[in-house]
C-alpha positions in Angstrom: 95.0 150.0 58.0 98.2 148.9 59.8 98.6 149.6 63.8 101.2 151.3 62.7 100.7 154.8 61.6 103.2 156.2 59.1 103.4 160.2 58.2 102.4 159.4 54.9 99.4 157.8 56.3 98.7 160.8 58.3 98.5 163.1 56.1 96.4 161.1 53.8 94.2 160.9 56.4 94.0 164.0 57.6 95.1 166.0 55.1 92.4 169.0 55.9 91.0 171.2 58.6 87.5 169.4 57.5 88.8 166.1 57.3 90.0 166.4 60.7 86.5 167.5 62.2 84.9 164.7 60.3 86.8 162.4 62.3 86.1 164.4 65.6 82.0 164.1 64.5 82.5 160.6 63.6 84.0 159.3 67.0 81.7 161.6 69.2 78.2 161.5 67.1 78.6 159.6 63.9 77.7 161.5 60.9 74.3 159.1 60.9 72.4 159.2 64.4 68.9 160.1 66.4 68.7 163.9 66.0 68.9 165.8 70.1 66.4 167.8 68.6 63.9 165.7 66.1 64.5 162.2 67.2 64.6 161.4 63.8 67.6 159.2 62.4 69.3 161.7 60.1 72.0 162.1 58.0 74.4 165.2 59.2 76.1 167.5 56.5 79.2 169.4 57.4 78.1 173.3 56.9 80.2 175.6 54.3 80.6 178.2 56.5 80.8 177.1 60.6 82.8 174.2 61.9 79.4 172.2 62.6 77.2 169.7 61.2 73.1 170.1 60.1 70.2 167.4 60.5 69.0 166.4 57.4 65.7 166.1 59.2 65.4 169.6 60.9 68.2 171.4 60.3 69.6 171.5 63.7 73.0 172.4 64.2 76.1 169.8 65.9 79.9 171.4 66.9 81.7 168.1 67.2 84.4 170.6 69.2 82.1 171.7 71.8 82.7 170.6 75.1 86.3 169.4 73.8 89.6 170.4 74.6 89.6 171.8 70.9 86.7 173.9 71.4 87.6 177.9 70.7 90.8 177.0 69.6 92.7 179.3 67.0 95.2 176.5 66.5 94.4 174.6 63.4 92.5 171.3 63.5 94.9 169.3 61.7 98.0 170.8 64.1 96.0 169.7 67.2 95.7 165.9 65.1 99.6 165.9 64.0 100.7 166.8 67.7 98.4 163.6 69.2 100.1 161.2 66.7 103.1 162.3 67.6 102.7 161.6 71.1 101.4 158.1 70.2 104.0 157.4 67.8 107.2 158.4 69.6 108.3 156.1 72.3 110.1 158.7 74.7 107.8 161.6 74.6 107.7 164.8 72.9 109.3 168.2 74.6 107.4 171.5 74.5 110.2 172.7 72.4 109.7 169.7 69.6 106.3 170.6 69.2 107.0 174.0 68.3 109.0 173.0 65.7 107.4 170.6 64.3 103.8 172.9 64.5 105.4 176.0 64.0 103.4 177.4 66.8 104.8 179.4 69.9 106.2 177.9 72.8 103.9 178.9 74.8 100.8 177.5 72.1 103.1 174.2 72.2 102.8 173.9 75.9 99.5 174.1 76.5 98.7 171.5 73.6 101.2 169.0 75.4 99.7 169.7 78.6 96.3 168.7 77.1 97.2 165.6 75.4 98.8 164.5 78.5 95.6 165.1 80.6 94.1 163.0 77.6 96.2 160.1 77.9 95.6 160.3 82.0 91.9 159.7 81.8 92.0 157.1 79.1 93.8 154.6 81.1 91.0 154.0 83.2 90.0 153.4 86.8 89.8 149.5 86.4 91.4 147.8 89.3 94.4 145.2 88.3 94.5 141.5 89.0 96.4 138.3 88.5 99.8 138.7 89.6 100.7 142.3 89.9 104.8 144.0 90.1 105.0 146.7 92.7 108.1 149.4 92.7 108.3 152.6 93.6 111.3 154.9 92.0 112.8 158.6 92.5 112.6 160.7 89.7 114.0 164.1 88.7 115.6 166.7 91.4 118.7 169.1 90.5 120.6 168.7 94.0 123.5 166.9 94.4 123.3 164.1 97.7 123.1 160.4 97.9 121.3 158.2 95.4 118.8 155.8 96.2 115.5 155.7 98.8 115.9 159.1 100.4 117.7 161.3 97.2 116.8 164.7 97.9 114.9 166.8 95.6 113.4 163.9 93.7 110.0 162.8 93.2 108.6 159.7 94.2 106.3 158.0 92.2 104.9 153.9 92.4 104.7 151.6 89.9 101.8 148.3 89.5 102.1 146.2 86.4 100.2 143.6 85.4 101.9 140.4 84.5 101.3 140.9 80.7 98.4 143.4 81.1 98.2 147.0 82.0 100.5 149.4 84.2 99.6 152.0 86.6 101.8 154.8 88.4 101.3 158.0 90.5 103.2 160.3 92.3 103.4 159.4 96.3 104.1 161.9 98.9 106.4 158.9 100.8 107.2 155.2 101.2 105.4 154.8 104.7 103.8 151.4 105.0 100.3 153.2 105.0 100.9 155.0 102.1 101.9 151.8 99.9 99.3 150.2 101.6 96.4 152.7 100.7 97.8 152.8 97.6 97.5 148.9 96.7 93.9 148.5 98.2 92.8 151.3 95.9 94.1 149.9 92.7 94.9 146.2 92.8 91.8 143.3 93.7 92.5 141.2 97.2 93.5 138.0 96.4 96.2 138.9 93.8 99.3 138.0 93.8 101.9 140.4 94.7 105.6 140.8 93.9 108.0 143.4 95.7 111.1 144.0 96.7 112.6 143.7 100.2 111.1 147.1 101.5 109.9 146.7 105.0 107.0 149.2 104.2 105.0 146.2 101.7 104.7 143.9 104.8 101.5 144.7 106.1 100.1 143.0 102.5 99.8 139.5 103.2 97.1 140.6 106.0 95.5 142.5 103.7 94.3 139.0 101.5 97.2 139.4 99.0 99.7 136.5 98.4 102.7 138.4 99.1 106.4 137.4 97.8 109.3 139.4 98.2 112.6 139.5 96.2 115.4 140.2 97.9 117.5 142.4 96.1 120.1 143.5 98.3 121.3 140.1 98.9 121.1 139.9 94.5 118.4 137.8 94.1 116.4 138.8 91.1 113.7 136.3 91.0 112.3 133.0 92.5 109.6 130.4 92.1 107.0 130.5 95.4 105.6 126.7 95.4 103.3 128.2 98.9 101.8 130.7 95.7 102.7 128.8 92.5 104.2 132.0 91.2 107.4 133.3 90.0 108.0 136.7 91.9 110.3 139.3 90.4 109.8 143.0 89.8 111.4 143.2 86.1 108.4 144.3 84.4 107.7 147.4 86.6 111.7 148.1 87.0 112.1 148.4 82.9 109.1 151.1 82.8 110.6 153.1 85.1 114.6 152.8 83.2 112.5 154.0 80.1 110.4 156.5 81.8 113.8 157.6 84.0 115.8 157.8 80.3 112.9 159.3 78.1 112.8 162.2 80.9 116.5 162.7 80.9 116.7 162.6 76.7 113.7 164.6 75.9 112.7 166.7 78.8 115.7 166.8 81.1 114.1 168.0 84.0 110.3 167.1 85.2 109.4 169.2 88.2 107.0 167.4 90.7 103.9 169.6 89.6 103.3 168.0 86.9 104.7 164.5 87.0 101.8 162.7 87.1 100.7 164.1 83.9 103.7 162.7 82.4 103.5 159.5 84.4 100.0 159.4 82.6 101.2 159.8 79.2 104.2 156.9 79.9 101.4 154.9 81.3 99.4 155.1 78.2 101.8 154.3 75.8 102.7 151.6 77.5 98.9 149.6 78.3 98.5 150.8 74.4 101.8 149.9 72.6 101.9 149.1 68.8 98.4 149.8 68.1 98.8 153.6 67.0 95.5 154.3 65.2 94.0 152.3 68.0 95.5 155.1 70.7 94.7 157.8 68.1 91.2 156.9 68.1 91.0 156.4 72.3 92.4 160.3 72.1 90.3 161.8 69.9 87.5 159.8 71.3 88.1 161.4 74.7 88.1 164.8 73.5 
């Protein structure tokens, strides 16, 4: 099948309840494994009457759900599926109030399955420190209160970027832009002996000493990019800069209004989409597999 996953195909492919928890026992367990019970190598039969499948060898009874975020649920398999692959197949996020329409589910129902899927995407991105040559930018986001723009808005929320050069992107919410607290924040996520690109903020300085080959683009004097012969590297911050315009437009189109509680799960779900683009079956498949 194509990366890209059409309705049609969604449908097609899900087009039951049972179809759906196929797929969940198929990712998890496989509907051919070693028995927790026997031992044995079995075949396992969906049962008529329970959402659960039975070892050909013993009998012995698997809920694909348990232990999942779709476990208890009175929401309807295929619902919970149509509301992952719409998060994976719309590029600016999905409001609360879409996914009621489009479930025909309460508000309320349509909150908590965002919320979910969010945490989803979150722990799929992984823990795997970055490497190479690595962008570094950290951005204000949200707040309703009128005052000045820039470093220092009021009611906003800061959050930090680190891209990969052509690899994967990380971001989180910081509390402020202190040089220990960009500093913490790079030694916990990006190896020594990487090269580094920020801008002209006095709080990345303390890098170089760290073991990382530091350059700096200076962008209050407009100067955008430039080629470091000392690192044989071309620093800029583009990459990291266009995540957060989306992620800064997708919030003000779809959501209008983040508050700082829950950022980082929507910094996870932009995050996601982004180390995953144009591969939606694969990213349907990492969230169901995290279930």
């Amino acid at each position: 099948m194509a990366s890209k996953l059409t309705v049609r195909q969604f449908f097609q492919r899900f087009p039951t309840d049972d179809a759906c928890l196929e797929h969940v026992m198929t990712v998890r367990y496989g509907l051919r494994h070693t028995c927790g019970k026997c031992g044995v190598e079995a075949t396992f039969h969906k049962l008529a009457s329970r959402p659960a499948y039975s070892c050909a060898q013993c009998g012995a009874h698997v809920y694909p759900c348990a232990g999942t975020i779709l476990q208890d649920t009175r929401t309807p398999l295929q619902l919970w599926f149509y509301a992952i692959y719409l998060f994976v197949a719309t590029r600016h996020g999905v409001s609360g109030k879409e996914l009621e329409r489009q479930l025909g589910v309460t508000y309320k129902t349509a909150w908590r399955i965002a919320k979910q899927i969010r945490t989803l995407m979150t722990q799929v991105n992984g823990v795997e420190l970055l490497r190479g040559h690595v962008e570094l930018d950290e951005a204000y986001v949200g707040g309703r209160r009128p005052g000045k723009r820039g470093r220092g808005a009021e009611g906003k929320t800061i959050v930090m970027g680190l891209k990969e050069r052509d690899g994967r992107l990380m971001a989180q919410v910081i509390p402020n832009i202190k040089k220990d607290t960009l500093r913490g924040v790079v030694l916990e996520n990006v190896e020594p002996g990487s090269v580094v690109s920020t801008d002209e903020l006095m709080s990345y300085g303390l890098l170089e000493g760290d073991g990382y080959k530091h350059g700096t683009v200076k962008h209050g004097a407009k100067e955008w990019a430039y080629y470091d012969y000392r690192h044989k590297a071309t620093h800029h911050t583009n990459n990291v800069e266009s995540f957060w315009r989306l992620f800064k437009q997708s919030i003000a189109s779809t959501h209008i209004h983040v508050s700082a509680k829950y950022m980082d799960r929507y910094l996870g779900e932009f995050t996601f989409r982004s180390n995953f683009r144009d591969r939606e079956n694969a990213m349907f498949d990492l969230l169901v597999a995290a279930l």
